[in-house]
C-alpha positions as CSV (number, residue, x, y, z in Angstrom):
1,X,88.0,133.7,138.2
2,X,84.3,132.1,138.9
3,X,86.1,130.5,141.8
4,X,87.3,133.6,143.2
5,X,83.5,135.1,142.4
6,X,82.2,132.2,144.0
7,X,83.8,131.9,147.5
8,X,83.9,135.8,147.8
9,X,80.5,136.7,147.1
10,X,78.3,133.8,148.2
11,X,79.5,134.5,151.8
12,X,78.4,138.2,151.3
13,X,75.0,137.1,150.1
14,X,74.8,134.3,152.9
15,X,72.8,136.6,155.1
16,X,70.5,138.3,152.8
17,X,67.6,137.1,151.1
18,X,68.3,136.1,147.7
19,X,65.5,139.3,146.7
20,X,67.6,141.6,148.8
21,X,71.4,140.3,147.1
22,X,69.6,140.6,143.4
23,X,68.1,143.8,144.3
24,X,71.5,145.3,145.4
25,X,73.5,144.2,142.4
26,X,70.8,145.8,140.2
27,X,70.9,149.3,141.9
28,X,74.6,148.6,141.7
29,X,74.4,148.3,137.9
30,X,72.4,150.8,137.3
31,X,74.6,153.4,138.8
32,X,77.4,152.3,137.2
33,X,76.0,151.9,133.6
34,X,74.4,154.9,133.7
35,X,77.8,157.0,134.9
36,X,79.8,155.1,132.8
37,X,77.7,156.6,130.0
38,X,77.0,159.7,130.4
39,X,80.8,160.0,131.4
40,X,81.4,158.4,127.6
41,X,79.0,161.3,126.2
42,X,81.4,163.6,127.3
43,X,84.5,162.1,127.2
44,X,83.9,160.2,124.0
45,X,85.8,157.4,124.9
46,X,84.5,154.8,122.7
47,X,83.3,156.8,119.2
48,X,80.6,154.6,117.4
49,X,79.7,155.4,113.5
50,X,76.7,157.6,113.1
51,X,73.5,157.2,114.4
52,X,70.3,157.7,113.6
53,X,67.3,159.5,115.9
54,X,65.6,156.3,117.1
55,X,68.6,154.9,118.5
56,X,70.1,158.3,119.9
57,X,66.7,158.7,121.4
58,X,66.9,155.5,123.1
59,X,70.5,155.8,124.5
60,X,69.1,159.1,126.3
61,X,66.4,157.2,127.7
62,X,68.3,153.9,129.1
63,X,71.2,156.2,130.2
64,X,68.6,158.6,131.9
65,X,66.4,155.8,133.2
66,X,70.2,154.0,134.7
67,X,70.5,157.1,136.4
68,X,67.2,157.4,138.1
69,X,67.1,154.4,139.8
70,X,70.0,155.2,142.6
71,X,68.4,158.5,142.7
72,X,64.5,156.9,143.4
73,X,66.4,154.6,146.2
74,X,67.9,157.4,148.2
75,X,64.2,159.7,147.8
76,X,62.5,156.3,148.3
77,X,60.5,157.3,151.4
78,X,59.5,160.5,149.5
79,X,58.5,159.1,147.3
80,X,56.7,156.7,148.4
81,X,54.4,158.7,151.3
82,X,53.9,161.8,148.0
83,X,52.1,158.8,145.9
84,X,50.1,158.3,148.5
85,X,51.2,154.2,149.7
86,X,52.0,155.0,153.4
87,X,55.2,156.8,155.1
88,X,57.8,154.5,154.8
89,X,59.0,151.2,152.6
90,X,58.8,148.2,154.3
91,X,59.4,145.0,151.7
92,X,62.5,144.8,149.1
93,X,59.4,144.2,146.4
94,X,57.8,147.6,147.2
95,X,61.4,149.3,147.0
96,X,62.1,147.5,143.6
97,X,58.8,148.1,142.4
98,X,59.6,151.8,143.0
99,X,63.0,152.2,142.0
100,X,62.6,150.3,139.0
101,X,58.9,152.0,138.2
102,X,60.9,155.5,138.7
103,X,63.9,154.5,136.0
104,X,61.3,153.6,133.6
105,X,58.8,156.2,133.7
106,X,62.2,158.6,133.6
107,X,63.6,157.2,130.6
108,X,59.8,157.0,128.7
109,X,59.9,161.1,129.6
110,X,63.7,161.5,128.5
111,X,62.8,159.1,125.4
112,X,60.0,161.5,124.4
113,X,62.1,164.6,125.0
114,X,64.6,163.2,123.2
115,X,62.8,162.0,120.3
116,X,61.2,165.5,119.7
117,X,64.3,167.5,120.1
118,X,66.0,165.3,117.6
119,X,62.6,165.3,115.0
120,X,62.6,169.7,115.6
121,X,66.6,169.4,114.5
122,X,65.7,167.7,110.8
C-alpha cells in the first residue's frame, strides 16, 4: 500500500512546491472531515455514548471550522480585498493564512454559540 501511495502521488506532487502539495491535502481534508460529519449528525452512522456540553460544543466547532475552510478558499479574493490586504492573493502562505484564519475564527463563533445554546438547555 505505501508503495502504491508512493509512486502515485510523489509524481503528482513533483511539480508543485512542497507548501502548495501540503496546502492542497489540507483543504482536501478539511472538506471531507467536515462533510463526513455533519453527514454522521444526521445520519447517525456511528452512535457514541452520551456526551456532555464541552465536548458537544467542541464537535460543533471543529465540524464548523472543517467546513469553512473550502468555503474561505473559493471567497478567498473577497475576502481578502474586504479585510483590507490588497485585491487578489498572490503567495500559498497568504491563502493558508486565510483559509486556515477563516476555519478557526468560524469554529471559536460556532464554539461560543454552541456552548450557550447548550448552557440555556440545563
Amino acid at each position: 500500500m505505501l508503495g502504491f501511495v508512493h509512486r502515485h502521488f510523489t509524481g503528482l506532487a513533483a511539480g508543485l512546491p512542497a507548501t502548495v502539495f501540503l496546502l492542497d491535502c489540507v483543504l482536501f481534508l478539511c472538506g471531507t472531515f467536515g462533510f463526513v460529519m455533519a453527514a454522521n449528525t444526521v445520519l447517525q452512522w456511528v452512535v457514541g455514548p452520551p456526551v456532555g456540553r464541552l465536548r458537544c460544543a467542541g464537535r460543533t466547532a471543529v465540524t464548523t471550522g472543517a467546513l469553512t475552510v473550502p468555503v474561505a478558499l473559493g471567497l478567498r479574493d473577497a475576502i481578502w480585498s474586504t479585510c483590507g490586504f490588497g485585491a487578489h492573493v498572490t503567495t500559498p502562505g497568504q491563502l493558508a493564512t486565510l483559509t486556515l484564519a477563516g476555519g478557526l475564527l468560524t469554529g471559536t463563533i460556532a464554539f461560543a454559540i454552541a456552548l450557550n445554546n447548550r448552557m440555556s438547555q440545563l
